[in-house]
PDB file of N, CA, C and O in Angstrom, chain B, residues numbered from 101:
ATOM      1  N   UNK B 101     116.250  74.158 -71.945  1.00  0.00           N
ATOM      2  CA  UNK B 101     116.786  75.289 -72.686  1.00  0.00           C
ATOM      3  C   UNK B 101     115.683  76.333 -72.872  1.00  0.00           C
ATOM      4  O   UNK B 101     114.574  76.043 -73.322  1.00  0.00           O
ATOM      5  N   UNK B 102     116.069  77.623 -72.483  1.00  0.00           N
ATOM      6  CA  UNK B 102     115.249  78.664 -73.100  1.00  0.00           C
ATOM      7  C   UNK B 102     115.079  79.087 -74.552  1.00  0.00           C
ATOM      8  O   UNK B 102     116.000  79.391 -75.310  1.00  0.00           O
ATOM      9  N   UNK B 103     113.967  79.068 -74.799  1.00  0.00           N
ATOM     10  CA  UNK B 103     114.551  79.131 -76.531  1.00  0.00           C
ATOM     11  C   UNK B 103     113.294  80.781 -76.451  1.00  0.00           C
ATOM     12  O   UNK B 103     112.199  80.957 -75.917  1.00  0.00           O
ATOM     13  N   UNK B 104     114.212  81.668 -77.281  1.00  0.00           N
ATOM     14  CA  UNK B 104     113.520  83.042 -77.448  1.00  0.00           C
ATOM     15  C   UNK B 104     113.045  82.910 -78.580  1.00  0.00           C
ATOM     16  O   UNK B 104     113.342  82.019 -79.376  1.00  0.00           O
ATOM     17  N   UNK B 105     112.131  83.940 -78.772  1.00  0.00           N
ATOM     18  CA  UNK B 105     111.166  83.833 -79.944  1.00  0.00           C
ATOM     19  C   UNK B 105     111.560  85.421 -80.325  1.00  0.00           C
ATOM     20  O   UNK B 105     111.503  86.466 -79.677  1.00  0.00           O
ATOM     21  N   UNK B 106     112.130  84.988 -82.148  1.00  0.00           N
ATOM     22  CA  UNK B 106     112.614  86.134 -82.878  1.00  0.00           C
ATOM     23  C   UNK B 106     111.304  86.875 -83.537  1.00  0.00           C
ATOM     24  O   UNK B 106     110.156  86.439 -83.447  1.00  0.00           O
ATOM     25  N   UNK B 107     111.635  87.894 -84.113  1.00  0.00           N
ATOM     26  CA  UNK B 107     111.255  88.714 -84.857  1.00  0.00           C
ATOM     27  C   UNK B 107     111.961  89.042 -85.769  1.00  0.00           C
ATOM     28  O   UNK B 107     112.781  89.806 -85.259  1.00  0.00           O
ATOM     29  N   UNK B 108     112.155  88.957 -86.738  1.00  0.00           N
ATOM     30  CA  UNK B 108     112.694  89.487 -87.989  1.00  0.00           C
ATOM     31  C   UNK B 108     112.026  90.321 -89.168  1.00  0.00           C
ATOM     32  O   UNK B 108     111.043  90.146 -89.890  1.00  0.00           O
ATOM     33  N   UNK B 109     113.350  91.662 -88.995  1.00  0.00           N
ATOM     34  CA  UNK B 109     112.704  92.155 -90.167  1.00  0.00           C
ATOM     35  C   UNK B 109     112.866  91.882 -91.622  1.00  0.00           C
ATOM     36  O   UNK B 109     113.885  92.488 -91.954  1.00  0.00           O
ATOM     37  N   UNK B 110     112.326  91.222 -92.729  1.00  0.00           N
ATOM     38  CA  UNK B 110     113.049  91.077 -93.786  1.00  0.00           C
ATOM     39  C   UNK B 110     112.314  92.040 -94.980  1.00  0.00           C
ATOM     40  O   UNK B 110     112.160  91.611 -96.123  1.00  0.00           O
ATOM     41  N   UNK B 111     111.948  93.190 -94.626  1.00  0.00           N
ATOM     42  CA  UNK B 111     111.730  94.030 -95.685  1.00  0.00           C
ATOM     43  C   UNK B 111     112.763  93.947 -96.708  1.00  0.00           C
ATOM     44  O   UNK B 111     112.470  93.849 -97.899  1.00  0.00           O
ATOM     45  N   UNK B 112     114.136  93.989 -96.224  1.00  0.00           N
ATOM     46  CA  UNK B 112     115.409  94.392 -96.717  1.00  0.00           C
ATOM     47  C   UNK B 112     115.426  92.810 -98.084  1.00  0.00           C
ATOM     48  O   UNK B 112     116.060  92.837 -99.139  1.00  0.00           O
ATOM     49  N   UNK B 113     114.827  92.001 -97.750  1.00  0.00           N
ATOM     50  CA  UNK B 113     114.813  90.622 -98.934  1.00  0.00           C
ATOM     51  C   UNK B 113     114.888  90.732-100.338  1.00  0.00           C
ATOM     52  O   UNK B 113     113.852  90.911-100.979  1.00  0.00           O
ATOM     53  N   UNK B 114     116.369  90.617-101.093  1.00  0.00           N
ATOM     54  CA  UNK B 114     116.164  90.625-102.555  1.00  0.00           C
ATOM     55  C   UNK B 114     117.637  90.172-102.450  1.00  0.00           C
ATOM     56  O   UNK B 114     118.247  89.701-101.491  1.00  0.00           O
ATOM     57  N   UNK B 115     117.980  90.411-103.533  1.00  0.00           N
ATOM     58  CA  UNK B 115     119.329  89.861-104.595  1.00  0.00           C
ATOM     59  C   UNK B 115     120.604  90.327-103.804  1.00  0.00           C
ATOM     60  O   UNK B 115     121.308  89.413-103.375  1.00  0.00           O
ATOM     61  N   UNK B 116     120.985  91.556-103.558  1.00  0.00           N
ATOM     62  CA  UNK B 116     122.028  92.155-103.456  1.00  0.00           C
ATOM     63  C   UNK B 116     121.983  92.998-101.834  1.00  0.00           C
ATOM     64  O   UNK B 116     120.907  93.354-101.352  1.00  0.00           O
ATOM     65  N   UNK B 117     123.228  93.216-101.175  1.00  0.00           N
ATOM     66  CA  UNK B 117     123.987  94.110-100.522  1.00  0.00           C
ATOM     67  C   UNK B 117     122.927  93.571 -99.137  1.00  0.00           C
ATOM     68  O   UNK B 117     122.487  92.457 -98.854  1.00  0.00           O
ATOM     69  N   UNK B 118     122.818  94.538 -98.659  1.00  0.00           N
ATOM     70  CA  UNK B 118     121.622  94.022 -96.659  1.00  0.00           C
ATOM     71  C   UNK B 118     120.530  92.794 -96.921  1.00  0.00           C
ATOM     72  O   UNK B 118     120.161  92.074 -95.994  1.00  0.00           O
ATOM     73  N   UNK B 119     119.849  92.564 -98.873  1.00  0.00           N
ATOM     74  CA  UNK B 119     118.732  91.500 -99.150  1.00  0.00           C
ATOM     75  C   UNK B 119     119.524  90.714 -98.505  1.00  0.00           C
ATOM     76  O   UNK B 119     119.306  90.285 -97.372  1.00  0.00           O
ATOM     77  N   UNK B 120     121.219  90.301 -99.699  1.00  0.00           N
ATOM     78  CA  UNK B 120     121.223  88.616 -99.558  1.00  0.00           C
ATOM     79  C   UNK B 120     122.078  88.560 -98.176  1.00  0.00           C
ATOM     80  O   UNK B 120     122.449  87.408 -97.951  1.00  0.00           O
ATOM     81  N   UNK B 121     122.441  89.387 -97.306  1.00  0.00           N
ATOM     82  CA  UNK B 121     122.434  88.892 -96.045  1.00  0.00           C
ATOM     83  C   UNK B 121     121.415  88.769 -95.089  1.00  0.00           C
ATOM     84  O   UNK B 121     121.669  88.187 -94.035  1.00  0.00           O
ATOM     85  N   UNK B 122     119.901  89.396 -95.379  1.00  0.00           N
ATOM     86  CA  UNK B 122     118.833  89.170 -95.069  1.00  0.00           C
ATOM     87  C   UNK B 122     118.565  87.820 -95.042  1.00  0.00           C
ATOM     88  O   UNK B 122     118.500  87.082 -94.059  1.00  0.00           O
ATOM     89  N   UNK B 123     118.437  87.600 -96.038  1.00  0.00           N
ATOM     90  CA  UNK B 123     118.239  85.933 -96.947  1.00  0.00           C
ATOM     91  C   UNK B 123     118.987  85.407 -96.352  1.00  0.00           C
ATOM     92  O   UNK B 123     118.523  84.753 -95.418  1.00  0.00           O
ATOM     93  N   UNK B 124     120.400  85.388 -96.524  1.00  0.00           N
ATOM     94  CA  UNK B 124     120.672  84.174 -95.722  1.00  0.00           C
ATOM     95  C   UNK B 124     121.031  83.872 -94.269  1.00  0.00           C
ATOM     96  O   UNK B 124     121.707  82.899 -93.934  1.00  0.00           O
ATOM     97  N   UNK B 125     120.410  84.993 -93.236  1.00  0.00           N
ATOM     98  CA  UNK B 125     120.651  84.771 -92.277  1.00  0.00           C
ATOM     99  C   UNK B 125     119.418  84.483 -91.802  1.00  0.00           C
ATOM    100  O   UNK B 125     119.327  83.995 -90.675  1.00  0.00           O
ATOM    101  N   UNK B 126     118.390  84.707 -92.491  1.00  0.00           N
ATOM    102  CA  UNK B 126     116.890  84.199 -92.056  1.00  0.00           C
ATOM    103  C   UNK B 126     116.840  82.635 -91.832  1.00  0.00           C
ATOM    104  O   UNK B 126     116.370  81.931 -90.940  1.00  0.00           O
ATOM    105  N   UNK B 127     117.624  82.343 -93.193  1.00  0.00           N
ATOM    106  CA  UNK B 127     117.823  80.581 -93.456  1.00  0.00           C
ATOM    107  C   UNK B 127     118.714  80.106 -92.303  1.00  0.00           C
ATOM    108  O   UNK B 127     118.246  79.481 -91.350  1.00  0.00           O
ATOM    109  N   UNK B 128     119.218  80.228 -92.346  1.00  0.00           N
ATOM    110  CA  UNK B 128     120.415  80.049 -90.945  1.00  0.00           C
ATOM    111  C   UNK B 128     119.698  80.212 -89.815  1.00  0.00           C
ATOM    112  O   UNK B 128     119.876  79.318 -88.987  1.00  0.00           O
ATOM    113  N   UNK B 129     118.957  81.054 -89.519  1.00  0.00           N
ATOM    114  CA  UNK B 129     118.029  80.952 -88.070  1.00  0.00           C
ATOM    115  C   UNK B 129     117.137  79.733 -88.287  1.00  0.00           C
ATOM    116  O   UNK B 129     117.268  78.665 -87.690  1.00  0.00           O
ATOM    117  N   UNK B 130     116.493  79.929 -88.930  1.00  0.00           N
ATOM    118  CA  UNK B 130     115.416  78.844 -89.153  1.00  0.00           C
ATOM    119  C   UNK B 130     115.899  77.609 -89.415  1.00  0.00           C
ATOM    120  O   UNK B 130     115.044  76.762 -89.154  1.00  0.00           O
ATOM    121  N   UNK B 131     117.006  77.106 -89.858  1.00  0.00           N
ATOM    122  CA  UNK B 131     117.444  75.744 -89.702  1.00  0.00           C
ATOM    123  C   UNK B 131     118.178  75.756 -88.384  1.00  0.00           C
ATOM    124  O   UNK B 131     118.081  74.603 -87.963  1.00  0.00           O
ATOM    125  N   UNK B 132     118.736  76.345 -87.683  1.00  0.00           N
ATOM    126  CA  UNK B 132     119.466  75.808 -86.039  1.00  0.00           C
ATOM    127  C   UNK B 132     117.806  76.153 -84.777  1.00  0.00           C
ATOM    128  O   UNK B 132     117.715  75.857 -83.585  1.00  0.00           O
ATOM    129  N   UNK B 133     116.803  76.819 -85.644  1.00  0.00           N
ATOM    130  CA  UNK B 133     115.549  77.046 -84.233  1.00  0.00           C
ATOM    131  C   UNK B 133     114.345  75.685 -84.729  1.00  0.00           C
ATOM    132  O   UNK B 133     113.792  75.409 -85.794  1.00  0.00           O
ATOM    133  N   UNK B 134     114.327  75.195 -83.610  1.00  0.00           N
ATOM    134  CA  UNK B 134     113.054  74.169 -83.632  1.00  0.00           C
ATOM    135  C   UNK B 134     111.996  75.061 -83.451  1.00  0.00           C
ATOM    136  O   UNK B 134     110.897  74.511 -83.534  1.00  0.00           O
ATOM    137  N   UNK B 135     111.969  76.429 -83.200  1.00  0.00           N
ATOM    138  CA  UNK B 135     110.701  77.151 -82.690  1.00  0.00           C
ATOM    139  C   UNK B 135     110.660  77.523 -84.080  1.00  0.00           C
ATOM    140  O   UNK B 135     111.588  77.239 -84.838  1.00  0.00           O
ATOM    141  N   UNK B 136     109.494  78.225 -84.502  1.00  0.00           N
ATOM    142  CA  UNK B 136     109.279  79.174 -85.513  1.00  0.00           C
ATOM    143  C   UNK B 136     109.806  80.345 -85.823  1.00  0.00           C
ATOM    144  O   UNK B 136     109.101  81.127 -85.185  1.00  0.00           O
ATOM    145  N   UNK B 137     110.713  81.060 -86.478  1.00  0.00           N
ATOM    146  CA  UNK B 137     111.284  81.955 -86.629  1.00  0.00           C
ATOM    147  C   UNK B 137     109.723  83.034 -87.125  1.00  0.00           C
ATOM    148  O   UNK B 137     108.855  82.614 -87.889  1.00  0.00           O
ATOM    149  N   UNK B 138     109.705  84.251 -86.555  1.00  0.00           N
ATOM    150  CA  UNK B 138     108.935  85.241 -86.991  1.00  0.00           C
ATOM    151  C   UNK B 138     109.831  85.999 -87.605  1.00  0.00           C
ATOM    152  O   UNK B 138     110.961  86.346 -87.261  1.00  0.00           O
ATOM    153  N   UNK B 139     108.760  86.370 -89.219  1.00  0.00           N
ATOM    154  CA  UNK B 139     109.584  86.772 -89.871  1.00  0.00           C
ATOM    155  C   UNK B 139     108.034  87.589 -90.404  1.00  0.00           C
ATOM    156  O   UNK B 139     106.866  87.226 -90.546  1.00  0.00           O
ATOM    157  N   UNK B 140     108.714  88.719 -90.564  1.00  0.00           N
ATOM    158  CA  UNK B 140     107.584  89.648 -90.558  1.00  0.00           C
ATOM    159  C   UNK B 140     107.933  91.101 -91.244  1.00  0.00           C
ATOM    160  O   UNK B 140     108.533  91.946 -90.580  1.00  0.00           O
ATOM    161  N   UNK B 141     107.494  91.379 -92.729  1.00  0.00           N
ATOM    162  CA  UNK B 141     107.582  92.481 -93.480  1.00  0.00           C
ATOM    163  C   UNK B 141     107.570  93.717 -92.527  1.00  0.00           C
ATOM    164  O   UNK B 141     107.036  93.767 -91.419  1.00  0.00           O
ATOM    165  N   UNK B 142     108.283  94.734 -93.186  1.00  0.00           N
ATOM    166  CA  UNK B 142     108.042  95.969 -92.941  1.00  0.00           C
ATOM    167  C   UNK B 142     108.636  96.801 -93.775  1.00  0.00           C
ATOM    168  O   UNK B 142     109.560  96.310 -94.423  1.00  0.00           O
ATOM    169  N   UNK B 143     108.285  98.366 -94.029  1.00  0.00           N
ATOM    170  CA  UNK B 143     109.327  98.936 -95.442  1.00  0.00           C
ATOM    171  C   UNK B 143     109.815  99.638 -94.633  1.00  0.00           C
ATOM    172  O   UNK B 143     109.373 100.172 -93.616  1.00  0.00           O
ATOM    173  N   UNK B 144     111.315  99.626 -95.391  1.00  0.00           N
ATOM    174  CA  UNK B 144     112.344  99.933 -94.369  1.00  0.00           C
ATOM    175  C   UNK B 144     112.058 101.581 -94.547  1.00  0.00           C
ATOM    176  O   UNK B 144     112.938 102.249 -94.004  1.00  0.00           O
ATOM    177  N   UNK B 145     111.115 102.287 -95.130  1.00  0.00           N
ATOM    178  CA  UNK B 145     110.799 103.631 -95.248  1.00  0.00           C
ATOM    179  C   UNK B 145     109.699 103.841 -93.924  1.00  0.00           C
ATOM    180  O   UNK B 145     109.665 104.964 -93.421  1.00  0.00           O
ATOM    181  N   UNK B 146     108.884 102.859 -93.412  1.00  0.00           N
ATOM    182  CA  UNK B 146     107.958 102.992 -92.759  1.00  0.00           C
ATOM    183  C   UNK B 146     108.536 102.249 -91.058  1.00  0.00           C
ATOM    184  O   UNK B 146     107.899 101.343 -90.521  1.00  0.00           O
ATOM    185  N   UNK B 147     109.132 102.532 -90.771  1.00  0.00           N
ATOM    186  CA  UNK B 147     109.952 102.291 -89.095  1.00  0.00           C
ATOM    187  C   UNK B 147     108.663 102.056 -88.078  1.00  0.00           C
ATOM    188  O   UNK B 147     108.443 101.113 -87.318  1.00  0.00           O
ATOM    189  N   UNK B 148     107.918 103.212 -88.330  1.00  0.00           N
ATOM    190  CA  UNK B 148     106.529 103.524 -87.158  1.00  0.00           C
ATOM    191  C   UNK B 148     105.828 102.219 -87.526  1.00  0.00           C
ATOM    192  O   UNK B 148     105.691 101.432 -86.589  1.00  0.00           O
ATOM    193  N   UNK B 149     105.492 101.951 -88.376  1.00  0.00           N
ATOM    194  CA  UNK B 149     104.446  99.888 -88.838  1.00  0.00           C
ATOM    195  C   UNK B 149     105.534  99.150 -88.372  1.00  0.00           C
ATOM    196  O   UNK B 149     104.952  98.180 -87.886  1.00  0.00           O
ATOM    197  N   UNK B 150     106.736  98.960 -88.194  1.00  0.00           N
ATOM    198  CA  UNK B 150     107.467  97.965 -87.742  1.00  0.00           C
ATOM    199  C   UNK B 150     107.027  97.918 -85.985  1.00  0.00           C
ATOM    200  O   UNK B 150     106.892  96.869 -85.354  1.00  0.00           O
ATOM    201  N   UNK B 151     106.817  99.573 -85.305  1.00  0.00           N
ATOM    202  CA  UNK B 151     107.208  99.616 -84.234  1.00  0.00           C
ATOM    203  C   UNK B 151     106.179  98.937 -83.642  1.00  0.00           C
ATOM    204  O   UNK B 151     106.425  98.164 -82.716  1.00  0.00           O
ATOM    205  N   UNK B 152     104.695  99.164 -84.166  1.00  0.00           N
ATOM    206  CA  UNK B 152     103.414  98.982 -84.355  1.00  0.00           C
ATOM    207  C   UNK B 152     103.312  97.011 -84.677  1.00  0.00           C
ATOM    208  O   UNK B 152     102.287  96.520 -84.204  1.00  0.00           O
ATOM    209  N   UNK B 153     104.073  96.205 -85.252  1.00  0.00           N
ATOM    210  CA  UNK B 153     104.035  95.284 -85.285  1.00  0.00           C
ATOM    211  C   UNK B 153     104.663  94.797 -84.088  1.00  0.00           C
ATOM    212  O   UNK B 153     103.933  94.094 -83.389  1.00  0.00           O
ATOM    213  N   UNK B 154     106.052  95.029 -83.598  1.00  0.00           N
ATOM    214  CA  UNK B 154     106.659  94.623 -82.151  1.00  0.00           C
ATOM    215  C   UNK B 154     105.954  95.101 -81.101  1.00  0.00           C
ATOM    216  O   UNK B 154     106.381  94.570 -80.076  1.00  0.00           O
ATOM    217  N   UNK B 155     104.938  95.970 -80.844  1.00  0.00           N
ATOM    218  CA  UNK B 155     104.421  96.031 -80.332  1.00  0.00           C
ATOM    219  C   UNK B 155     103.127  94.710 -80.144  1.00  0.00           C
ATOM    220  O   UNK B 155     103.228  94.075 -79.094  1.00  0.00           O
ATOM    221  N   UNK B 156     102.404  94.455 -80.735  1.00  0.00           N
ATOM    222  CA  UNK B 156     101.245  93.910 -81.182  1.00  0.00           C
ATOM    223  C   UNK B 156     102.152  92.186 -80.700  1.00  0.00           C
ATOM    224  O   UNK B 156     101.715  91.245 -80.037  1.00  0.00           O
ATOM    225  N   UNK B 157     103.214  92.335 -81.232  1.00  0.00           N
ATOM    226  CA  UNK B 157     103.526  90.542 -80.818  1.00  0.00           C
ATOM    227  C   UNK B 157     104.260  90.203 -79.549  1.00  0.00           C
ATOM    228  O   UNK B 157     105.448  89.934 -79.368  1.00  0.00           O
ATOM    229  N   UNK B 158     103.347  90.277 -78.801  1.00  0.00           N
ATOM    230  CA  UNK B 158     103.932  90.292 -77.021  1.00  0.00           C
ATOM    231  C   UNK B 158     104.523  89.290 -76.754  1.00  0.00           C
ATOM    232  O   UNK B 158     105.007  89.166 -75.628  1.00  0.00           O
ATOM    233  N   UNK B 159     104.648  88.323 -77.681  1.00  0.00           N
ATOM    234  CA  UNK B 159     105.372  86.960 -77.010  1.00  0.00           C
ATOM    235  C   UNK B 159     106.959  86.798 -78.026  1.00  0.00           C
ATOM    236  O   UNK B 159     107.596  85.758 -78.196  1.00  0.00           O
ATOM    237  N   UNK B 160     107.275  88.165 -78.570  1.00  0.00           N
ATOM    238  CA  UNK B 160     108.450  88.020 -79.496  1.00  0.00           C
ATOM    239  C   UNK B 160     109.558  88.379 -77.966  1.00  0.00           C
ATOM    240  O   UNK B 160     109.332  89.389 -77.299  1.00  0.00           O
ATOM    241  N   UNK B 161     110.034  87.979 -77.810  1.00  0.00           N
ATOM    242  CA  UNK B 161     111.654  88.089 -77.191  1.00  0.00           C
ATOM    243  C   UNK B 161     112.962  89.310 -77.867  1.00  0.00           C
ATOM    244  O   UNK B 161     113.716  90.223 -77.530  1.00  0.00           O
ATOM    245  N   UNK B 162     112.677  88.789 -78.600  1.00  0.00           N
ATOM    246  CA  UNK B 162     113.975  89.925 -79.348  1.00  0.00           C
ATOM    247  C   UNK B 162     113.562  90.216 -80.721  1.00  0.00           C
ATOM    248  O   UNK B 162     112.725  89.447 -81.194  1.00  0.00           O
ATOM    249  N   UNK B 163     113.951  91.102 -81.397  1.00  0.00           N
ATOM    250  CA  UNK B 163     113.599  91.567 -82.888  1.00  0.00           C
ATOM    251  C   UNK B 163     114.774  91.931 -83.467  1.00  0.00           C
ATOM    252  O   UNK B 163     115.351  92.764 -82.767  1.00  0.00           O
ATOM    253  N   UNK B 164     115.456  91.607 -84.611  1.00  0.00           N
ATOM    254  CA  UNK B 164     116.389  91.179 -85.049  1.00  0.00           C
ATOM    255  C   UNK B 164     116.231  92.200 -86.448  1.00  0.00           C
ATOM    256  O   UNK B 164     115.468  91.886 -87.361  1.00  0.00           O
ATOM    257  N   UNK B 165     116.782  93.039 -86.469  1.00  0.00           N
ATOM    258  CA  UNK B 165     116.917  94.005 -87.775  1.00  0.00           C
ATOM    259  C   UNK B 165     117.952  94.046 -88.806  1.00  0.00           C
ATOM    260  O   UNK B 165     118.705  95.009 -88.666  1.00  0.00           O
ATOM    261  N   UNK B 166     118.239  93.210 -89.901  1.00  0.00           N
ATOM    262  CA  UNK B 166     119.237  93.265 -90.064  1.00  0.00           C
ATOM    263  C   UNK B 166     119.767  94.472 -91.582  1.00  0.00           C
ATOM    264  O   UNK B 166     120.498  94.245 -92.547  1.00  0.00           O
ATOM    265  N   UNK B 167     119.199  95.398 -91.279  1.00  0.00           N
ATOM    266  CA  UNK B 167     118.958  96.564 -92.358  1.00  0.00           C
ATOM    267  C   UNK B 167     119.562  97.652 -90.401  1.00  0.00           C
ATOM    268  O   UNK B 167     119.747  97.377 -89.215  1.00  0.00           O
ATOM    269  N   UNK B 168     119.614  98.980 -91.430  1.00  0.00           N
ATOM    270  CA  UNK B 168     120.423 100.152 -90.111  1.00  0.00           C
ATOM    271  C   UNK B 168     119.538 100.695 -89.740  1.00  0.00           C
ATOM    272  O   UNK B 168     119.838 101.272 -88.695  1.00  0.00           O
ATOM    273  N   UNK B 169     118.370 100.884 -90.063  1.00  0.00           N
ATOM    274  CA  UNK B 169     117.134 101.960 -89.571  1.00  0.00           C
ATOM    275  C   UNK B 169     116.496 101.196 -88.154  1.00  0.00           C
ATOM    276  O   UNK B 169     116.002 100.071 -88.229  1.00  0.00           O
ATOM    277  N   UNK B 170     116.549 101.721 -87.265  1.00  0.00           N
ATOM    278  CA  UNK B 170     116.036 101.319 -86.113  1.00  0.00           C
ATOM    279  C   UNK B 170     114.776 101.776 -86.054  1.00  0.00           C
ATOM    280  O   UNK B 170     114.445 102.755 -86.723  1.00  0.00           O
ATOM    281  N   UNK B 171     113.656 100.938 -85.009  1.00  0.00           N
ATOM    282  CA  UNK B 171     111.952 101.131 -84.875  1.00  0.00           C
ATOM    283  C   UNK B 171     112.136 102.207 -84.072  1.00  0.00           C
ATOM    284  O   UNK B 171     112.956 102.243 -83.153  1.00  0.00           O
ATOM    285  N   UNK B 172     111.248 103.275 -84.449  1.00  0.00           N
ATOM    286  CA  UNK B 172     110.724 104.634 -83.552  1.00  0.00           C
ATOM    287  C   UNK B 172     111.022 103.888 -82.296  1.00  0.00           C
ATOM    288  O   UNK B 172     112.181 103.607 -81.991  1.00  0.00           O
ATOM    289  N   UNK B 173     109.869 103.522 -81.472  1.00  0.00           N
ATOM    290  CA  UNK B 173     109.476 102.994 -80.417  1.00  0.00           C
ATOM    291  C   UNK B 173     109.655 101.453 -80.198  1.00  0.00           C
ATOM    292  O   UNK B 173     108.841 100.776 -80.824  1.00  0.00           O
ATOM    293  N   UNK B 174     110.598 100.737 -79.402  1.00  0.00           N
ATOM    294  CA  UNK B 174     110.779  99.727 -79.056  1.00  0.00           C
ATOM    295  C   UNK B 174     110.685  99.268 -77.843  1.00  0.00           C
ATOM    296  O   UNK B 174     111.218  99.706 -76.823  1.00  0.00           O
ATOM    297  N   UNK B 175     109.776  98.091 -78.021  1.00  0.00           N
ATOM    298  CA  UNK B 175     109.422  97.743 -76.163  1.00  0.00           C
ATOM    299  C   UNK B 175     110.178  96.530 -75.956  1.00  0.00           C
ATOM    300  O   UNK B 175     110.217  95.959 -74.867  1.00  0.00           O
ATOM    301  N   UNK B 176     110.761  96.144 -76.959  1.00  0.00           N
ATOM    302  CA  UNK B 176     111.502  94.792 -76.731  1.00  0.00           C
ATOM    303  C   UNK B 176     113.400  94.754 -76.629  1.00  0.00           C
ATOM    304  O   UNK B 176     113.814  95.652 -75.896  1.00  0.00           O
ATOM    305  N   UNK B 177     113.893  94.363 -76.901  1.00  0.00           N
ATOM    306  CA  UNK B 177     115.157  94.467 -76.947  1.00  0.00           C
ATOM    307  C   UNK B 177     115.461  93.995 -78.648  1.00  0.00           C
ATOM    308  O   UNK B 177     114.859  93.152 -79.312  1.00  0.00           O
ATOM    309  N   UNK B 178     116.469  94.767 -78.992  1.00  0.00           N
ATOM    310  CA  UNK B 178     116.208  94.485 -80.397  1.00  0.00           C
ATOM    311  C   UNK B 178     117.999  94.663 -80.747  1.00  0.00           C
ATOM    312  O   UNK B 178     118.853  95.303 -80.135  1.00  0.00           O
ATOM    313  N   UNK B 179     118.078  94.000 -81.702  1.00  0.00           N
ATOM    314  CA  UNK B 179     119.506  94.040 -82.775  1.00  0.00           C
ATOM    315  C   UNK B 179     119.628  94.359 -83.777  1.00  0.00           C
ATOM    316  O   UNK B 179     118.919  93.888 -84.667  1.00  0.00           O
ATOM    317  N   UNK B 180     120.875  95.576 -84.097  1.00  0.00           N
ATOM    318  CA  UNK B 180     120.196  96.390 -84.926  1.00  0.00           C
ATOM    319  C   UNK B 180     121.721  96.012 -85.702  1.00  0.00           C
ATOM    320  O   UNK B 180     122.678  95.912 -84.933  1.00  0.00           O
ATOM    321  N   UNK B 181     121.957  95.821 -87.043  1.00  0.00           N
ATOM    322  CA  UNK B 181     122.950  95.725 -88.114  1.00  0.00           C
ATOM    323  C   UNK B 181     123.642  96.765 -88.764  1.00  0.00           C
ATOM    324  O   UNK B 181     123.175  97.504 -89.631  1.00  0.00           O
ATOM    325  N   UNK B 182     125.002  96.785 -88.206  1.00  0.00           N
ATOM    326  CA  UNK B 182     125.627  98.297 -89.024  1.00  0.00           C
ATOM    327  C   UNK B 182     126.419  97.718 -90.268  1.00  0.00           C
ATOM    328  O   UNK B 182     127.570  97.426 -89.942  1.00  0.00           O
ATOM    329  N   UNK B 183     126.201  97.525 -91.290  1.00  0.00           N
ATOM    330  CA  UNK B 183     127.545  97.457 -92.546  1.00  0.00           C
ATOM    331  C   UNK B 183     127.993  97.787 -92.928  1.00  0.00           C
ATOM    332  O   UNK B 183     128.856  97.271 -93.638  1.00  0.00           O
ATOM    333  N   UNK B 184     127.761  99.007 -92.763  1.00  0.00           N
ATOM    334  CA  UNK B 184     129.300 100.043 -93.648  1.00  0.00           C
ATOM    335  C   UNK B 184     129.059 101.352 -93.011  1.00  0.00           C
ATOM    336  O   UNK B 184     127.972 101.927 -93.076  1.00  0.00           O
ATOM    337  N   UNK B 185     130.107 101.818 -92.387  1.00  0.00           N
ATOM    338  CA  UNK B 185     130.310 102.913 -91.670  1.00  0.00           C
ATOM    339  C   UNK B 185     130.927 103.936 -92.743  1.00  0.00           C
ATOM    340  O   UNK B 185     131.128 105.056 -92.272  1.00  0.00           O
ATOM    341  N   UNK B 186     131.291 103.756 -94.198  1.00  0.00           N
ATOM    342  CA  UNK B 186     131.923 104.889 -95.109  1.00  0.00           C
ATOM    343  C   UNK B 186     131.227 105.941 -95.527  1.00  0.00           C
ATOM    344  O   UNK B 186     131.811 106.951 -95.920  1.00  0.00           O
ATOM    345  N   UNK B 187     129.445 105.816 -95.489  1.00  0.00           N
ATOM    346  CA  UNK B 187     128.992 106.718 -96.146  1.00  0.00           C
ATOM    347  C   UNK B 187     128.583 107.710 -94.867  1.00  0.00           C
ATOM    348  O   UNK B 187     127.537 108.359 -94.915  1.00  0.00           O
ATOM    349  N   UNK B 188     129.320 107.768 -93.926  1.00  0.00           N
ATOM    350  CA  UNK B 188     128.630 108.822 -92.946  1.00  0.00           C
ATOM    351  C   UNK B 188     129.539 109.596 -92.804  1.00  0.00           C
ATOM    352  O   UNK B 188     129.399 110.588 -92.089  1.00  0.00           O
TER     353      UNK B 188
END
């Protein structure tokens, strides 16, 4: 089996609304991956340090965003989370 190596952003981590689906989808990765889940801060105000971190980790496979702000610059393939389409 190929097993990819995540990246996650969990800036979004707290109590309510994008946190606790943050939270619990972090948990959910990390109990079905025998690999290490990367899980790796960033403020969801600062996009360019996220882009700057996926950059820097050459052996991440995919980067997994589960907040709407996408990285400036992405060299990886990445998944990006829409939840509510009302306020646009």
């Amino acid at each position: 089996m190929n097993n990819k190596k995540v990246l996650m952003d969990i800036s979004w981590s707290n109590k309510g609304g994008i946190g606790r689906f943050t939270d619990e989808i972090s948990k959910l990765l990390c109990d079905i991956s025998k690999e290490e889940l990367y899980r790796k801060c960033a403020s969801p105000l600062a996009p360019l340090g996220l882009a700057v971190n996926i950059f820097l980790r050459k052996k991440t496979d995919v980067v997994f965003l589960p907040g709407y702000i996408p990285p400036l610059f992405c060299s990886k393939k990445f998944i990006i989370t829409i939840h509510d389409l009302n306020h646009l």
